[in-house]
C-alpha positions as CSV (number, residue, x, y, z in Angstrom):
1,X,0.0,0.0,0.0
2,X,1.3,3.2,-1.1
3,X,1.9,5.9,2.1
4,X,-0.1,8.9,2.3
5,X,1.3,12.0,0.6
6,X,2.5,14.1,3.6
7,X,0.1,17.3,4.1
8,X,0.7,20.0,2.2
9,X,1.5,23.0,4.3
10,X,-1.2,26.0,4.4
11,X,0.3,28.6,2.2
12,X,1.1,31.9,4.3
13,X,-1.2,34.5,4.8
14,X,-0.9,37.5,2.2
15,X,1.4,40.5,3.7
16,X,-0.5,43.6,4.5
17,X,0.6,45.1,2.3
18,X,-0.5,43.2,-0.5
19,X,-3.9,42.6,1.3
20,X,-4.2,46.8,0.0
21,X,-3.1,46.2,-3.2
22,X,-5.6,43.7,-3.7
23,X,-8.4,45.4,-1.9
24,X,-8.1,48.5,-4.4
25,X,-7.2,46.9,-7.6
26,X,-10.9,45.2,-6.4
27,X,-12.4,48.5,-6.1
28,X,-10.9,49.5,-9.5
29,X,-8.9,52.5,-8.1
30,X,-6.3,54.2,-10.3
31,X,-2.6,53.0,-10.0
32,X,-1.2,56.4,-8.9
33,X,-4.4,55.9,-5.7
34,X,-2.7,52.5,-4.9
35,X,0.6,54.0,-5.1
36,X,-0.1,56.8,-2.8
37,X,-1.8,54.7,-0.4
38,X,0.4,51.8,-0.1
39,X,3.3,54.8,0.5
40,X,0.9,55.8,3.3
41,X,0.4,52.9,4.9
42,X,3.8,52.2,4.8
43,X,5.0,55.2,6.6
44,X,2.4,55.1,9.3
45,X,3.4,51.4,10.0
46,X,7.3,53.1,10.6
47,X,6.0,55.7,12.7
48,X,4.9,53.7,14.8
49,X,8.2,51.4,14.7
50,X,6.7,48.2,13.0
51,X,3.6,47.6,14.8
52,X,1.0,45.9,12.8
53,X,-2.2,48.4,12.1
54,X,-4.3,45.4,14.2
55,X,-2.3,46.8,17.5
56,X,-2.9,49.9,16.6
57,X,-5.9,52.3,17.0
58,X,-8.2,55.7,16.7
59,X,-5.1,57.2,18.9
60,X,-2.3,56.2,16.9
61,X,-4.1,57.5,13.5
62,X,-4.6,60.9,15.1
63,X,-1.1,61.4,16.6
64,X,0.5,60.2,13.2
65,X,-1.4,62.9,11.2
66,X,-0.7,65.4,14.0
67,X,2.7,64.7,13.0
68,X,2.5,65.2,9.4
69,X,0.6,68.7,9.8
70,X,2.8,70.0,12.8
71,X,6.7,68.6,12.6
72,X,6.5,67.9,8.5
73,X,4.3,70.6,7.6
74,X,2.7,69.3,5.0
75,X,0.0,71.0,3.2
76,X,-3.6,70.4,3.6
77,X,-4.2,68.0,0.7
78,X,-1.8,65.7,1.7
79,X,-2.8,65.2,5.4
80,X,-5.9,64.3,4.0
81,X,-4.8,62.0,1.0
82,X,-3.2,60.3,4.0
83,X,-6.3,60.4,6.5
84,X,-8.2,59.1,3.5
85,X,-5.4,56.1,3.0
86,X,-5.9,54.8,6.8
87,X,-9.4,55.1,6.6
88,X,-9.1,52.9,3.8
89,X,-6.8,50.4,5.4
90,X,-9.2,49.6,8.8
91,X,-12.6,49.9,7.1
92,X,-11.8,48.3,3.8
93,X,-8.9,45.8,4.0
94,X,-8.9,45.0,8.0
95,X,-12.3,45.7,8.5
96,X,-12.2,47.3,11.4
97,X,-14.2,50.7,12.4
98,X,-12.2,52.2,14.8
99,X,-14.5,54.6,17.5
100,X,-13.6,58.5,17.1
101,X,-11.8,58.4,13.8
102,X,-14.7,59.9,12.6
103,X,-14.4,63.2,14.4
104,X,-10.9,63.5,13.9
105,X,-10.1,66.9,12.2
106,X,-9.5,67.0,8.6
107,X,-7.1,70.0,7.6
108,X,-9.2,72.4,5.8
109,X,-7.7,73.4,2.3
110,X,-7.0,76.8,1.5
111,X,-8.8,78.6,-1.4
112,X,-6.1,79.5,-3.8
113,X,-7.1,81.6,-7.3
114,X,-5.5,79.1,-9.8
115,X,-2.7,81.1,-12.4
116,X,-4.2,81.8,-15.1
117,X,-2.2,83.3,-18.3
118,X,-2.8,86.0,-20.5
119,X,-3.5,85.1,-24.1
120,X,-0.8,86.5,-25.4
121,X,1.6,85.1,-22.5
122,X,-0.2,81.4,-24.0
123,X,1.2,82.6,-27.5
124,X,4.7,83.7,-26.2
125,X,5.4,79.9,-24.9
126,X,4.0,78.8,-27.7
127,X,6.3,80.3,-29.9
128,X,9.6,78.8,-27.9
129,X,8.2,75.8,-28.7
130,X,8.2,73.3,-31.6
131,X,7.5,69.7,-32.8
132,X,5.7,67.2,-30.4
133,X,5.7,69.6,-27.0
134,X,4.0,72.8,-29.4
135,X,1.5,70.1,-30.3
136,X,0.9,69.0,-27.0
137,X,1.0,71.8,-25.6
138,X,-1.5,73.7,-27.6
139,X,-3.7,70.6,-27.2
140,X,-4.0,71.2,-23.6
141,X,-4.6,74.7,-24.0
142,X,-7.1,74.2,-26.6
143,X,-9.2,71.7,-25.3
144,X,-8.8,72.2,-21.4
145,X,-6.6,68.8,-21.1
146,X,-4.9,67.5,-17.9
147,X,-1.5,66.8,-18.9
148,X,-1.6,62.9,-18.3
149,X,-5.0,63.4,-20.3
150,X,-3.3,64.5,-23.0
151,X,-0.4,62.2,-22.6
152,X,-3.0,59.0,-22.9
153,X,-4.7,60.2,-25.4
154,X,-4.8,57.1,-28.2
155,X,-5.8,57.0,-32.0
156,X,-9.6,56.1,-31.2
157,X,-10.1,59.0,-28.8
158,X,-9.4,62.0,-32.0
159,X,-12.3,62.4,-34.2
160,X,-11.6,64.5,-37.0
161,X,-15.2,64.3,-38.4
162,X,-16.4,65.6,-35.8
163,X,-14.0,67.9,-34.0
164,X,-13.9,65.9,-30.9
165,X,-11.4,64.4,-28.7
166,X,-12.8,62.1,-25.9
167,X,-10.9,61.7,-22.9
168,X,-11.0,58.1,-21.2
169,X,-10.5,57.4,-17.4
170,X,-10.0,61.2,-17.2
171,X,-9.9,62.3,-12.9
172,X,-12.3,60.0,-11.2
173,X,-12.3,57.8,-13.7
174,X,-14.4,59.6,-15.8
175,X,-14.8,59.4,-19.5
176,X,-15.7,63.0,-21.3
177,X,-15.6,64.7,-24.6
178,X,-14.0,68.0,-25.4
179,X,-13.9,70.2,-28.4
180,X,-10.7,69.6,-31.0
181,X,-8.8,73.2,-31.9
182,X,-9.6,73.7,-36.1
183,X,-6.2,75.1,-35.9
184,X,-5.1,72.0,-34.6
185,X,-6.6,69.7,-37.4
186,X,-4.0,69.7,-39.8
187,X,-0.6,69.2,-37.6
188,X,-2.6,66.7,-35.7
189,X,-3.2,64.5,-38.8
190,X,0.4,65.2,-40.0
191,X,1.6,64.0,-36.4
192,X,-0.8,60.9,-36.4
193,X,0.4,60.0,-39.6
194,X,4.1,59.7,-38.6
195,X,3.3,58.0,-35.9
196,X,1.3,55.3,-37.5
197,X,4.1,54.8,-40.5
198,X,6.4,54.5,-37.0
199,X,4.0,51.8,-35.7
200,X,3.9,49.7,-38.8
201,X,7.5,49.8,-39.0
202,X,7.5,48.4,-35.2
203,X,4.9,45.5,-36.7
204,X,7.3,44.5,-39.3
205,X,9.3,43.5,-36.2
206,X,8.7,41.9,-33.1
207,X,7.0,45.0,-31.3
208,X,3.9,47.1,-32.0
209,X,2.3,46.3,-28.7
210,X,0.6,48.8,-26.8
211,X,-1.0,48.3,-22.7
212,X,-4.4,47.6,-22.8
213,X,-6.7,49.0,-20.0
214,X,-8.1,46.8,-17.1
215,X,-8.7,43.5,-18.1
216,X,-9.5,44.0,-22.3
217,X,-6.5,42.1,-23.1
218,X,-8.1,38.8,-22.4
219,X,-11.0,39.6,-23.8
220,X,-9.7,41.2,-27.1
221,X,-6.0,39.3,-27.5
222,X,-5.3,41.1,-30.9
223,X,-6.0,44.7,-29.7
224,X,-2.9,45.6,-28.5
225,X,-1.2,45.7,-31.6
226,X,-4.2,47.4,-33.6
227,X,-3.9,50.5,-34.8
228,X,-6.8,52.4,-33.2
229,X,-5.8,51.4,-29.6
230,X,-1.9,52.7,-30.3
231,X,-0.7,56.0,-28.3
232,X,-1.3,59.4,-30.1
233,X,1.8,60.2,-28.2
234,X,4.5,57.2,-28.0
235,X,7.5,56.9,-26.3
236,X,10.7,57.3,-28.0
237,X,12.0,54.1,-27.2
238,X,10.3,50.4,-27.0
239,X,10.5,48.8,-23.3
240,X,9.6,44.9,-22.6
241,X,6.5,44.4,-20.4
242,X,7.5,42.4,-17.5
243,X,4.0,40.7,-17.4
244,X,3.4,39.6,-20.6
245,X,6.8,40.0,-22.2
246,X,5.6,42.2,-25.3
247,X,7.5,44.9,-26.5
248,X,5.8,47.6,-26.4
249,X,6.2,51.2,-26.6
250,X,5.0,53.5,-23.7
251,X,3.1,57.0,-23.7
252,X,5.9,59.7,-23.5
253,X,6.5,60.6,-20.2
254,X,5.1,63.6,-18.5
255,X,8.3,64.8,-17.1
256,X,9.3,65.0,-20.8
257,X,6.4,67.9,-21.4
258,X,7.2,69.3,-18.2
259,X,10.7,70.1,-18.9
260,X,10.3,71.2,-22.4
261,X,7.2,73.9,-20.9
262,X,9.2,75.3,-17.8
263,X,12.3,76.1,-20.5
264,X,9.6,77.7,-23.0
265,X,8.2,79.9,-20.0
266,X,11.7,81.1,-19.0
267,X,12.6,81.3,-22.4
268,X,9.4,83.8,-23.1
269,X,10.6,86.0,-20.3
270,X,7.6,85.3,-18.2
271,X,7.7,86.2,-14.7
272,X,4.4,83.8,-13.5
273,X,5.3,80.1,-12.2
274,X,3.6,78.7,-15.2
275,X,3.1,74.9,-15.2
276,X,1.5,72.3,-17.9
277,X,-1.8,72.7,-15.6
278,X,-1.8,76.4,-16.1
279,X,-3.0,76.0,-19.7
280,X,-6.2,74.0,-18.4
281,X,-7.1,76.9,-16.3
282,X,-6.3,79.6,-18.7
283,X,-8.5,77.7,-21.3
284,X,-11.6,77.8,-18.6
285,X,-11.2,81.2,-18.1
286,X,-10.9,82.5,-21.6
287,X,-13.9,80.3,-22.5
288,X,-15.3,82.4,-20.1
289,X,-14.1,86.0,-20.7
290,X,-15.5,84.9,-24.5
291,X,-19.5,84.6,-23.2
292,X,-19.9,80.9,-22.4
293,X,-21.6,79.7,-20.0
294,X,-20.4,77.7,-16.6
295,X,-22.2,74.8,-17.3
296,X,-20.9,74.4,-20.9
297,X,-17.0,74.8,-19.1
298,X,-17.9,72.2,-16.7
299,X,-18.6,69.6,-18.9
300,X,-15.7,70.1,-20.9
301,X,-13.5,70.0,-18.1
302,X,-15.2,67.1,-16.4
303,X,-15.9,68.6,-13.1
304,X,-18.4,66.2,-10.8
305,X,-19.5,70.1,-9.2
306,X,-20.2,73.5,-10.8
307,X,-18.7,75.0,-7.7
308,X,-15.4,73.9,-8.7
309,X,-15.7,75.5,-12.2
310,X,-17.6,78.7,-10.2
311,X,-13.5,79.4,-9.1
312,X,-12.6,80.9,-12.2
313,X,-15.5,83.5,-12.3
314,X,-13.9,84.7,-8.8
315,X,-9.9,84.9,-11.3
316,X,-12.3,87.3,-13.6
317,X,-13.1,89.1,-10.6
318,X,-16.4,89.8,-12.0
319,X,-18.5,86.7,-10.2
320,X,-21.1,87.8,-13.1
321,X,-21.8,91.4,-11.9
322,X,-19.2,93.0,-14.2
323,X,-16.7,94.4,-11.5
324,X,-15.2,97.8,-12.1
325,X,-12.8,99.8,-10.3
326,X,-14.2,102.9,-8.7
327,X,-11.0,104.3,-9.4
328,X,-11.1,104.0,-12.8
329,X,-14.7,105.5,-13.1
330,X,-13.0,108.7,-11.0
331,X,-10.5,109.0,-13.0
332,X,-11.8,108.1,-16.6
């Protein structure tokens, strides 16, 4: 008679750490939310020199963000991207509800006028620019786009019938349209072009691959190396997926954009600390100044609440009641 097979050992209990990752990736969160929160979690667990979360309570979370706000001065939004990352570790991976947490003070965040630019500062960056960061760049500008926005935008999302771009998995995973420049058109097509010649040339090869989101590579194999699903804005170079060992080509990086802006701004002589995201605001509020109406500006910039578009009727300091300086009635 053969023996018994000896008993397999129980495999070993996730780490917490991987209990989160699992938890959000369940909840469909964005990869930059698990990033951020696993970072969290990670430095509250060091604070409080190793302990596991389980030993740890409403006290310990409260003295940890006093911490952050009071010896690392950190601003507002990132005490509470924090606060929000321990909430989500005791209520939604150890489900725990820990008594008091909910009264704990959250650090209210300061209303800052966003910097908005002139539209003939827009034109002077512009104009230090050329090839694939004008293009981008002007993109942003002309349809309100949040730089990763623009970075991800792929073939399928342009229509040039129409005069639309449609922005997937924008902020809050949101999908939206937006309106596509008529200036824009032309170099667009001429840019799409090049890069579709550069993606045949990749098929010829062994690459032409392109990361598929969520799950639609198992249920559309073929789709990563089809045309409409490629990046509007690839990567110079082709990488190797670690996962499924495609080579592939990447979106260009936003640090790329970034660079090539902040030496465009100095470069224009401007004195403002103009970033990528300063085009989205200055497109909001010249939509404005021009006579459209909040609603339309909300929808094209994919805001959940009108109050948060309301913000750039206080940068026109007119709040719809036309604001004009007594001084210049006195002296006109």
């Amino acid at each position: 008679m053969d023996p018994l097979p000896p008993a397999l050992s129980p495999a070993p209990p996730p780490r917490l750490l991987d209990r989160v990752r699992l938890a959000i990736r369940a909840r469909q969160f964005s990869y930059r939310t698990e990033k951020a929160y696993t970072a969290w979690i990670r430095r509250f667990v060091l604070f409080h020199d190793r302990r596991h979360p389980d030993q740890l309570g409403a006290s310990e979370v409260a003295r940890y963000l006093s911490h952050l706000a009071s010896r690392q001065e950190v601003s507002a939004s990132t005490q509470n991207q924090a606060f929000s990352a321990l909430l989500f570790l005791y209520r939604d991976v150890l489900g725990r509800e820990l008594a008091g947490l909910e009264q704990t003070p959250r650090a209210k965040r300061p209303l800052r006028l966003p910097l908005v630019l002139a539209r003939e500062e827009v034109q002077a960056i512009l104009r230090q620019m050329r090839g694939t960061p004008w293009l981008m760049s002007a993109l942003m500008y002309g349809a309100g786009l949040r730089l990763l926005e623009c970075c991800r935008l792929r073939v399928k999302d342009v229509d040039f019938a129409r005069g639309e771009i449609t922005v997937r998995d924008g902020k809050g995973r949101k999908d939206r349209r937006s309106v596509l420049p008529g200036r824009l058109v032309a170099p667009l097509r001429a840019h799409v072009e090049r890069v579709r010649r550069q993606h045949l040339a990749d098929t010829e090869g062994d690459a032409g691959y392109v990361a598929l989101p969520d799950a639609l590579l198992r249920k559309y194999p073929n789709a990563c190396r089809e045309w409409a699903w490629q990046w509007i804005f690839p990567a110079a170079r082709i990488h190797t997926d670690e996962a499924t060992r495609q080579r592939q080509r990447h979106h260009i990086h936003e640090s790329v954009l970034q660079r090539e802006f902040a030496a465009a701004v100095r470069a224009a002589g401007l004195t403002k600390p103009a970033t990528c995201h300063t085009l989205r605001h200055s497109f909001a509020t010249h939509l404005l100044e021009t006579g459209y109406d909040i609603r339309t500006i909300q929808e094209l910039l994919g805001h959940s609440d009108v109050s948060t578009t309301m913000i750039y009727t206080h940068v026109l300091n007119r709040g719809g009641r036309g604001v004009r300086s007594p001084l210049d009635m006195l002296l006109g």
